[in-house]
C-alpha positions as CSV (number, residue, x, y, z in Angstrom):
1,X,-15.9,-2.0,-13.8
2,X,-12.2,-2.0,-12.2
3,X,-10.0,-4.3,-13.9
4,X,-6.6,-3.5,-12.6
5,X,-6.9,-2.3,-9.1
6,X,-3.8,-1.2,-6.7
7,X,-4.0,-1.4,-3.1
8,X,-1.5,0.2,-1.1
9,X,-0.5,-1.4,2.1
10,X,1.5,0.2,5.2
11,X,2.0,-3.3,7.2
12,X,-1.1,-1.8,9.7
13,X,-4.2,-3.9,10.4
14,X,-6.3,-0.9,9.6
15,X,-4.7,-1.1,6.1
16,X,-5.4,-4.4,5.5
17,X,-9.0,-3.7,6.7
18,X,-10.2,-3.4,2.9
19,X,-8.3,-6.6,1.5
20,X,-11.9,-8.4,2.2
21,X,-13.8,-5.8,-0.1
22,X,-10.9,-6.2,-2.6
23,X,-11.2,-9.9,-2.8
24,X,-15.1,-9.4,-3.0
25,X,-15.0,-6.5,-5.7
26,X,-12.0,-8.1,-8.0
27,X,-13.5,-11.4,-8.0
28,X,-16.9,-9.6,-9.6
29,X,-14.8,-7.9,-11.8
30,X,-12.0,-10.4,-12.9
31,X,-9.8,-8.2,-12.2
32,X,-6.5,-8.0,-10.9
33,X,-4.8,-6.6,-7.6
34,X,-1.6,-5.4,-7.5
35,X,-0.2,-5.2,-3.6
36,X,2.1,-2.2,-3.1
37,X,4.1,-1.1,0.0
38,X,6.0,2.0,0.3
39,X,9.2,1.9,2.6
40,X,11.3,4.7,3.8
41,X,13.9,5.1,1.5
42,X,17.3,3.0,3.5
43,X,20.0,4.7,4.8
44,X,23.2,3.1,6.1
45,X,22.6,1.2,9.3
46,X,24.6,2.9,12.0
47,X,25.8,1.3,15.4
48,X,28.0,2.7,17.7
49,X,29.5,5.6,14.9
50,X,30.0,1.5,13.1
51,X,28.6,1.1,9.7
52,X,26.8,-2.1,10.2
53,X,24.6,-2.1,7.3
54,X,25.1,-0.4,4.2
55,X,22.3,1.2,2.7
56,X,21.8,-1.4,-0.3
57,X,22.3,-3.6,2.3
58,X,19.3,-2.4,4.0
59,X,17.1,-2.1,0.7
60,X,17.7,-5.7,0.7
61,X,16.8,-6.3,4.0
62,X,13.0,-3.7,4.0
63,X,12.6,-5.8,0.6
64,X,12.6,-9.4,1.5
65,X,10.1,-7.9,4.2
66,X,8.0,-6.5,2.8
67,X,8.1,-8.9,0.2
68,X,6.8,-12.0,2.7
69,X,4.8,-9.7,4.2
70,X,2.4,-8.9,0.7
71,X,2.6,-12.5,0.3
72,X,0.8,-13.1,3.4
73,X,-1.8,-11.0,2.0
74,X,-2.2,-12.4,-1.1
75,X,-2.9,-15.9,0.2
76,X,-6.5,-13.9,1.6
77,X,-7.2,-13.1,-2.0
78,X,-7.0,-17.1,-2.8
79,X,-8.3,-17.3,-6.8
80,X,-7.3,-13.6,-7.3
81,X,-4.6,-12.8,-9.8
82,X,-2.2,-11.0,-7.4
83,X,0.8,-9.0,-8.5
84,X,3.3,-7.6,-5.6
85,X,5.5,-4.8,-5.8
86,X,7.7,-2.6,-3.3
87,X,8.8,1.1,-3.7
88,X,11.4,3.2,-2.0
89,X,10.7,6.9,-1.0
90,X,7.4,8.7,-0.5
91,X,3.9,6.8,-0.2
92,X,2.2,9.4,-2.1
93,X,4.7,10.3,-5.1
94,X,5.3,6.3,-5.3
95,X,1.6,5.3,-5.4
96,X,1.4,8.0,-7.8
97,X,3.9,6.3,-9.8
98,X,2.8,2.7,-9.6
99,X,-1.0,4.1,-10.6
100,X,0.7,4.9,-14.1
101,X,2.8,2.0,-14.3
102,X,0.1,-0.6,-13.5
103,X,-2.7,1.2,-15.2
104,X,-4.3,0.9,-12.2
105,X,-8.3,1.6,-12.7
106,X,-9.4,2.0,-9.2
107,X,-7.1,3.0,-5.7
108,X,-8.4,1.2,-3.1
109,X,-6.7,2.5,0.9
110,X,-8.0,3.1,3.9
111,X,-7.9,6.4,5.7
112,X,-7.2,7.0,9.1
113,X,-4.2,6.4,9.7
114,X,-3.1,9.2,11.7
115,X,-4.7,11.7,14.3
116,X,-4.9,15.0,15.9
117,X,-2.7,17.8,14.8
118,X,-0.5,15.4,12.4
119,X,-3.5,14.9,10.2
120,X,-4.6,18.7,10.5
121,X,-1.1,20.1,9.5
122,X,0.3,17.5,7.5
123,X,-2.6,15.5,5.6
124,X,-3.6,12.2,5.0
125,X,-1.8,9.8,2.3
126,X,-5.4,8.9,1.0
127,X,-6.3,12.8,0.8
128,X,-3.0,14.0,-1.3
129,X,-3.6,10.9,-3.6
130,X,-7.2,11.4,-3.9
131,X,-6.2,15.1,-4.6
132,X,-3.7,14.2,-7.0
133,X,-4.8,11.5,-9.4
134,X,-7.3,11.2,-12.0
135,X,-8.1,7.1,-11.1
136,X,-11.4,6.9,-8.9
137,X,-10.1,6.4,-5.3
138,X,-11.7,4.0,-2.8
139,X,-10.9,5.1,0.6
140,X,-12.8,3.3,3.5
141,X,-12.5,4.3,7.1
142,X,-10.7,1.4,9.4
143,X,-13.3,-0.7,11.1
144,X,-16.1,0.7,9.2
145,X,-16.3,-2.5,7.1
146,X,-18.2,-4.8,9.8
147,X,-19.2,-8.7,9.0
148,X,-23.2,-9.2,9.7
C-alpha cells in the first residue's frame, strides 16, 4: 500500500480531477500527499525594453502563487497529512526529481492534457514519467472519475 504518494498539479481543473481519489486512497493507506507544481523557470519581466521585474523577483512572485494555490487544495484533503512543494524548470525532469526526494511510492496525475498533433509529436507529461520512473504511476483520464 502507498504510503508517500506525490501528486503533481498544473493549476487545471482536469488536474485536480484525481485529488478526490487521493483523499479516498491516502486516507486507506495513512499515507501522506505531497502537492507539487512545476512552473516555467522566471525570466526577467520585460515592459516596454524596461526591466520591471527581475527574474528572482518573478520566482518570488510564481512562488507565493502557487504556494496559495496548493493550499487551496490541501484544505480538500481535510485529515490528510499534506506536504507542498514548488519546482522551477521542466514538469517531467522536476517530478522526476521530487519522486526521489520524497520517496514518493505511488505518482498519481491525470492525462489529457493536451490534444491533436502536440500530443502526437511532443508526448504527454504523464507518458515520459510513466516511461521514465520505476514508482507505479496512477494516471486517470479527466472526467473519467464520475460521482454515482
Amino acid at each position: 500500500m502507498a504510503k508517500r504518494i506525490l501528486v503533481p498539479l498544473d493549476q487545471t481543473p482536469a488536474a485536480e480531477s484525481v485529488v478526490p481519489l487521493v483523499a479516498d486512497t491516502a486516507r486507506g493507506a495513512r499515507a501522506t500527499v505531497r502537492l507539487l507544481h512545476v512552473a516555467p523557470t522566471p525570466d526577467n519581466v520585460v515592459s516596454d525594453g524596461q526591466i520591471v521585474a527581475y527574474a528572482d523577483q518573478e520566482a518570488a512572485r510564481l512562488q507565493a502563487e502557487a504556494m496559495d494555490y496548493l493550499q487551496t487544495i490541501e484544505l480538500r484533503l481535510e485529515g490528510i497529512p499534506v506536504e507542498c512543494v514548488i519546482r522551477f524548470g521542466d514538469p517531467v525532469e522536476e517530478i522526476l526529481d521530487e519522486v526521489a526526494a520524497f520517496g514518493a511510492d505511488l505518482i498519481t496525475m491525470t492525462a489529457g492534457h493536451r490534444h491533436g498533433l502536440g500530443r502526437l509529436f511532443l508526448g504527454s507529461t504523464a507518458q515520459h514519467v510513466c516511461r521514465r520512473t520505476e514508482v507505479p504511476v496512477m494516471v486517470i483520464q479527466p472526467g473519467a472519475l464520475v460521482a454515482v
